[in-house]
C-alpha positions in Angstrom: 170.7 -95.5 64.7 172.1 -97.1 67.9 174.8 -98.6 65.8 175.8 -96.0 64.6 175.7 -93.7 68.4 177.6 -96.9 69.7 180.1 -96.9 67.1 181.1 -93.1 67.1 181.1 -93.1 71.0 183.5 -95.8 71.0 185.6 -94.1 68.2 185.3 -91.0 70.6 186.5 -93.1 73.8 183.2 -92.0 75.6 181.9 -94.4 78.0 177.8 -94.4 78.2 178.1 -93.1 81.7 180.1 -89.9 80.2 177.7 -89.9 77.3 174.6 -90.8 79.1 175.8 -87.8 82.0 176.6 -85.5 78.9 172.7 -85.5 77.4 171.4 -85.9 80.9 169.8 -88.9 80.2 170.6 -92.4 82.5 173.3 -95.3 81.4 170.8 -97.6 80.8 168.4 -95.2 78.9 171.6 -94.6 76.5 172.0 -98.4 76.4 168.7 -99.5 75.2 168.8 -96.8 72.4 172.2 -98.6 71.2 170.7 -101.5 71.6 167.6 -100.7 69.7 165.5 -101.0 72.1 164.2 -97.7 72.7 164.1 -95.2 71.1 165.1 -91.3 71.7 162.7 -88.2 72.2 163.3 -85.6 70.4 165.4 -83.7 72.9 167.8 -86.8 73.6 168.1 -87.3 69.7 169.5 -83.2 69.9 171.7 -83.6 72.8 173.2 -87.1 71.3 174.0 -85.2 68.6 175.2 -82.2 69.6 178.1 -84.4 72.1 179.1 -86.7 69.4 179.0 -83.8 66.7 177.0 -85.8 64.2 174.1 -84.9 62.3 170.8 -86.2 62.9 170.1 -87.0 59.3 173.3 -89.2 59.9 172.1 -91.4 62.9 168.6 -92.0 61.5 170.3 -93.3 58.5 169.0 -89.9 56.1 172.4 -89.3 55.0 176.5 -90.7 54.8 177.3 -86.8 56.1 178.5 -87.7 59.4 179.7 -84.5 61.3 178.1 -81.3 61.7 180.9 -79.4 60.0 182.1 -81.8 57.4 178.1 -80.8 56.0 178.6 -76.9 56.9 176.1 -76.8 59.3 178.6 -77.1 62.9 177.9 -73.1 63.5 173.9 -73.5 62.3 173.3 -76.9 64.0 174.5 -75.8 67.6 172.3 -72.9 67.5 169.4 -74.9 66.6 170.0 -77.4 69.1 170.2 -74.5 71.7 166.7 -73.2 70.8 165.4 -76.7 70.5 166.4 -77.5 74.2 164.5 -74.1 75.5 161.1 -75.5 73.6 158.4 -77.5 75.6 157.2 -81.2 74.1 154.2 -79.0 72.5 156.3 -76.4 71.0 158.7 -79.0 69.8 156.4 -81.5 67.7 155.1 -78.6 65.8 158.5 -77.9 64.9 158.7 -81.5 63.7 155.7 -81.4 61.9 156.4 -78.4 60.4 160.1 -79.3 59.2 158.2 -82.4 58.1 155.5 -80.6 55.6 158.6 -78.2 54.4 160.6 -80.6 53.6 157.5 -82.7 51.4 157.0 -79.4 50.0 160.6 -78.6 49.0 160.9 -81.7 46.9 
């Protein structure tokens, strides 16, 4: 996953200060998830993808669907980053855990 933030920042020409200042996280936070050293709440993971316009599923490796739009889901994904950033940590790993059992259940 840091590979792949680190690669598509640097294809974007954003520094990890702009990107760190961007998800409101610090430079050297951003750095160690590059790095692989640490990895991203949930919250972080949404507002690293949301700046760099790349789906999740594609920075944990899940899919080769890089952007939000090329997979039709710009317009959906945004709004459900939004109401993900107005959730508490509680609220948020039920979410997880419950998009976790649907999608079991859906294959």
């Amino acid at each position: 996953m840091g590979e792949r933030i680190k690669h598509i920042r640097a294809e974007q020409k954003l520094t990890l200060e702009k990107l760190s200042e961007q998800v409101g996280i610090s430079r050297n936070f951003l750095w160690e998830i590059e790095d692989g050293r640490k990895a991203p709440a949930l919250k972080t993971l949404c507002g690293i993808c949301r700046e760099l316009n790349v789906s999740a599923d594609y920075l944990l490796g899940f899919s080769s669907v890089r952007g939000l739009a090329e997979n039709g889901g710009g317009q959906t994904a945004h709004k459900l980053f939004e109401i993900i950033d107005t959730l508490d940590e509680n609220e948020k790993n039920m979410l997880h855990e419950l998009l976790i059992t649907y999608k079991n259940t859906v294959k």
